[in-house]
SEKOLGU-454677 format. One record per residue (C-alpha): x, y, z. Coordinates in steps of 0.05 Angstrom, whole numbers, padded with zeros to 5 digits. Example, Ala and Ser with C-alpha at 12.3 -4.5 7.8 and 13.67 -1.06 7.14 Angstrom:
<sites>
<site><x>00246</x><y>-00090</y><z>00156</z></site>
<site><x>00273</x><y>-00021</y><z>00143</z></site>
</sites>
This chain:
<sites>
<site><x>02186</x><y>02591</y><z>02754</z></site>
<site><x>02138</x><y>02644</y><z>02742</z></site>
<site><x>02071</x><y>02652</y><z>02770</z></site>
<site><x>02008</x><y>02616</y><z>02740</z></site>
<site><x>01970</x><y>02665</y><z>02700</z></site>
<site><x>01912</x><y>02615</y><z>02664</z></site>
<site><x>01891</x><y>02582</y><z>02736</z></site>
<site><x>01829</x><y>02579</y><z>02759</z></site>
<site><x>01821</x><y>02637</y><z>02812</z></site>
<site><x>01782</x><y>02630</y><z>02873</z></site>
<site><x>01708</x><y>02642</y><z>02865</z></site>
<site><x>01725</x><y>02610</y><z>02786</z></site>
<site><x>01693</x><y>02540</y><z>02765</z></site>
<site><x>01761</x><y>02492</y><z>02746</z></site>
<site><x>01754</x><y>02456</y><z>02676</z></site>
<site><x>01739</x><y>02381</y><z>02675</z></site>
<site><x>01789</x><y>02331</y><z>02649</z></site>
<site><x>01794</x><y>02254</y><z>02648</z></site>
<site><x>01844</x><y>02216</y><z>02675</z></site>
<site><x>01887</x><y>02151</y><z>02694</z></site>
<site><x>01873</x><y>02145</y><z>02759</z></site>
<site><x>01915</x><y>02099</y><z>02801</z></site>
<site><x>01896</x><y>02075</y><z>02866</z></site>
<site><x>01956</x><y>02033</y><z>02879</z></site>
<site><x>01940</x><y>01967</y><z>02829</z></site>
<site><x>01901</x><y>01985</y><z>02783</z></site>
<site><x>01885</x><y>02048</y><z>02734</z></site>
<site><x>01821</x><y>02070</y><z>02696</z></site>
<site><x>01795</x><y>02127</y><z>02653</z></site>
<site><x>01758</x><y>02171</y><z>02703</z></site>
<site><x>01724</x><y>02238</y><z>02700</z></site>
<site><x>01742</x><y>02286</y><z>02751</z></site>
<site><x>01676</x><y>02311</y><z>02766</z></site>
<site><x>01659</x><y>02245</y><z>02774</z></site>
<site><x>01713</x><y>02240</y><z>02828</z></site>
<site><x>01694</x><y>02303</y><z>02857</z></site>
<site><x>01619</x><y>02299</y><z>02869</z></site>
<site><x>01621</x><y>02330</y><z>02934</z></site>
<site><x>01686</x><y>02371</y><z>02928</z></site>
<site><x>01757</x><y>02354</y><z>02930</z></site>
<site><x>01829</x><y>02371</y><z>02940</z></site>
<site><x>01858</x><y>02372</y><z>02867</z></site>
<site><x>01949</x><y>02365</y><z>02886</z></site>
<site><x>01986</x><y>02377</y><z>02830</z></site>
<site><x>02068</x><y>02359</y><z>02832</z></site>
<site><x>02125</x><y>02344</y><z>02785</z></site>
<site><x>02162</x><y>02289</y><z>02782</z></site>
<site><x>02134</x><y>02222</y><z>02818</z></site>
<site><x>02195</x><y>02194</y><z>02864</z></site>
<site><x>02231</x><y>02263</y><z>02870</z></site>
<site><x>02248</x><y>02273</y><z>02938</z></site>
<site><x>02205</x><y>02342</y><z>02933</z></site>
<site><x>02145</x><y>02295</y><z>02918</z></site>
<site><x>02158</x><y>02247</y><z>02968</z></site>
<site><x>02164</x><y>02296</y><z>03015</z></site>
<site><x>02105</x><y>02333</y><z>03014</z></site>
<site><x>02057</x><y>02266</y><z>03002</z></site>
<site><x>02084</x><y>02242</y><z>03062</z></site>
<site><x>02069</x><y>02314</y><z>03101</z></site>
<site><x>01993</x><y>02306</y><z>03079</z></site>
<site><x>01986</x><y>02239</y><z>03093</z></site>
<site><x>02014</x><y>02248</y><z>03175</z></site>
<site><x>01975</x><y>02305</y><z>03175</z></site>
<site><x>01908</x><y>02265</y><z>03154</z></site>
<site><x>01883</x><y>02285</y><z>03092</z></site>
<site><x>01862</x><y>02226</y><z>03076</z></site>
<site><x>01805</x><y>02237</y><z>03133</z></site>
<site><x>01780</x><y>02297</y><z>03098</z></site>
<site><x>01701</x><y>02281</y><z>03078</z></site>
<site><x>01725</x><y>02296</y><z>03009</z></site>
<site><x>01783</x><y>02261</y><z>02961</z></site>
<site><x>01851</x><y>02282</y><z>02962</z></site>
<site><x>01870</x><y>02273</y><z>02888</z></site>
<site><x>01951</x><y>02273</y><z>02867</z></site>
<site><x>01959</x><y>02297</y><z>02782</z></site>
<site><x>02027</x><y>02288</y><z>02748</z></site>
<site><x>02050</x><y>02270</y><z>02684</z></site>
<site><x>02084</x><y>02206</y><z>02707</z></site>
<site><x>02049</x><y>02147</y><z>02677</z></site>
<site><x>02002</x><y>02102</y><z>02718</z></site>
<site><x>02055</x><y>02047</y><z>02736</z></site>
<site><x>02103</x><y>02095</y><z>02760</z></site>
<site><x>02037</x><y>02125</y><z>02800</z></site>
<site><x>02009</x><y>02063</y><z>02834</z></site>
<site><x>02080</x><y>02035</y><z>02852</z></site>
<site><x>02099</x><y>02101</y><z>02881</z></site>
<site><x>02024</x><y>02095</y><z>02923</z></site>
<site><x>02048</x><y>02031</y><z>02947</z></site>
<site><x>02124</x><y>02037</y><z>02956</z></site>
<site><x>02099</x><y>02100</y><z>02996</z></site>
<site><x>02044</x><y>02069</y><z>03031</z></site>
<site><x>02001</x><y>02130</y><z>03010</z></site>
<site><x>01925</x><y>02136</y><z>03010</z></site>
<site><x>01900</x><y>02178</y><z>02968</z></site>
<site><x>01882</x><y>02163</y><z>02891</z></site>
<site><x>01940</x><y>02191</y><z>02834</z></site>
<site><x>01927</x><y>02211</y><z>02769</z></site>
<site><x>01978</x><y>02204</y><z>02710</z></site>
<site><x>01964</x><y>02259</y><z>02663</z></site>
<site><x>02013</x><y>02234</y><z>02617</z></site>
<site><x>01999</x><y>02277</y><z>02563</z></site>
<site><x>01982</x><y>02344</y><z>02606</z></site>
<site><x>01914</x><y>02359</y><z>02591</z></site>
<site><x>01900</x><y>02369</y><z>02667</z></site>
<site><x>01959</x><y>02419</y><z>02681</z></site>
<site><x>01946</x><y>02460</y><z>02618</z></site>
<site><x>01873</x><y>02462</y><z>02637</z></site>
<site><x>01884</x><y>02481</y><z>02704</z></site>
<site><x>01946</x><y>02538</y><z>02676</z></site>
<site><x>01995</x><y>02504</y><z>02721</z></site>
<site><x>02043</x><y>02466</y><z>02666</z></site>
<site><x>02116</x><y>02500</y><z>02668</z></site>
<site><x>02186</x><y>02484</y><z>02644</z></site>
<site><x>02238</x><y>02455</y><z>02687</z></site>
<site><x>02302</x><y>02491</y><z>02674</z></site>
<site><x>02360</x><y>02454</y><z>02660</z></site>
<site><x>02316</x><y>02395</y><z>02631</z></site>
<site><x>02321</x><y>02404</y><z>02559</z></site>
<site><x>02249</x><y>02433</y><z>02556</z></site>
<site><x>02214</x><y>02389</y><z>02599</z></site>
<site><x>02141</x><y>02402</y><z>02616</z></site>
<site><x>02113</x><y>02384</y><z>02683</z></site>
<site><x>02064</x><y>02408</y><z>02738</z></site>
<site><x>02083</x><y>02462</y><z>02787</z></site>
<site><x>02066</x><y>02449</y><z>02849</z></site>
<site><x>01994</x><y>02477</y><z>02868</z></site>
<site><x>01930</x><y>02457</y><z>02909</z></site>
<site><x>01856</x><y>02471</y><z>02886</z></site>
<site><x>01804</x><y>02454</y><z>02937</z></site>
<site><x>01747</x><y>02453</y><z>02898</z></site>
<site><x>01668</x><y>02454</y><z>02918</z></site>
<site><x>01613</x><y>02407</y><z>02905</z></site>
<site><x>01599</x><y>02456</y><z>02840</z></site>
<site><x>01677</x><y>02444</y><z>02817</z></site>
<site><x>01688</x><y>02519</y><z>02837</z></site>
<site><x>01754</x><y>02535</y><z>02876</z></site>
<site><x>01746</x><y>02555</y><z>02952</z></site>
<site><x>01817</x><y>02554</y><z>02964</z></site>
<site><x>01883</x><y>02559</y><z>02921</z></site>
<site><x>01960</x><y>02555</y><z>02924</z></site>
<site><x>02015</x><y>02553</y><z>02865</z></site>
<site><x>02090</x><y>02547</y><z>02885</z></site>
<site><x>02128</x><y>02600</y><z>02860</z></site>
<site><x>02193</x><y>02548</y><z>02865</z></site>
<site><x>02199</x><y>02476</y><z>02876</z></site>
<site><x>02213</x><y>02476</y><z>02955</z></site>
<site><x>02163</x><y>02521</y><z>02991</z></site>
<site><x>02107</x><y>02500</y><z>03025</z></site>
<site><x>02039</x><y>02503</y><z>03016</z></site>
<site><x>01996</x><y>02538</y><z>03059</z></site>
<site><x>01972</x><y>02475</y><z>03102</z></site>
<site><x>01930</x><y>02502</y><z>03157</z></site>
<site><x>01890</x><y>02544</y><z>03096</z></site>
<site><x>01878</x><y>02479</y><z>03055</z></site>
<site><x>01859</x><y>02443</y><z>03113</z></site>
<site><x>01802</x><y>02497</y><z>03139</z></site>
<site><x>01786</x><y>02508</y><z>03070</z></site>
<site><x>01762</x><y>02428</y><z>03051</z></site>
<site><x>01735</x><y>02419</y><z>03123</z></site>
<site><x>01689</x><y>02474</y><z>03100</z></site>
<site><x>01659</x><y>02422</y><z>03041</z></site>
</sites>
């Protein structure tokens, strides 16, 4: 994988996109902006059900992001059935979005090719925290598929909103 280049940078207002998003049984049409009134925590990932995803969703949700005073907001391109029975098989709760034809991870410059997948297109892995004025306080792309984020950053950085 190599590094994002067309992400939003700290300091850098993110674009606005509209998407399915899933809360677990139902999906709508939904603006982010909307979403993110007040701020957020935009989590973009590859591959609903991969044991990388799984993984990490569990991580944030035993370390309580879903008490953050802002949204914690999932974005891959798996399509909203596959999103809201991964939110319940994984008893998650935060809100998914399926960006099923990746308008949201071209936007936000994190779309890259999984080798060895016959040109697939997904999301790398990387975390926005965005403010009330959709401008990014904190960021982190994965240079691979298995490193972590840096947690206690995110975390400071959206109790800060």
């Amino acid at each position: 994988m190599s590094p994002a280049t067309d992400a939003p940078a700290v300091g850098e207002r993110t674009p606005a996109f509209t998407g399915l998003h899933c809360d677990g049984e139902t999906f709508r049409s939904l603006d982010i902006d909307h979403v993110f009134a007040d701020g957020g925590v935009l989590v973009f990932y590859g591959f609903t059900y991969s044991a990388i995803a799984e993984n990490w969703w569990k991580r944030y949700d035993r370390r309580g992001w879903d008490e953050f005073d802002v949204p914690v907001v999932g974005v891959s391109r798996d399509g909203p059935y596959a999103q809201n029975r991964f939110i319940r098989d994984m008893e998650l709760p935060f809100t998914l979005v399926a960006d099923v034809d990746g308008t949201a991870i071209e936007a936000y410059g994190v779309s890259t090719v999984r080798e060895g997948m016959a040109g697939v297109e997904t999301a790398r892995r990387a975390i926005f925290v965005l403010d009330d004025s959709s401008r990014v306080t904190e960021r982190w792309i994965a240079e691979d598929w298995i490193s972590p984020p840096p947690v206690e950053a995110i975390e400071a950085a959206a109790e800060r909103l």
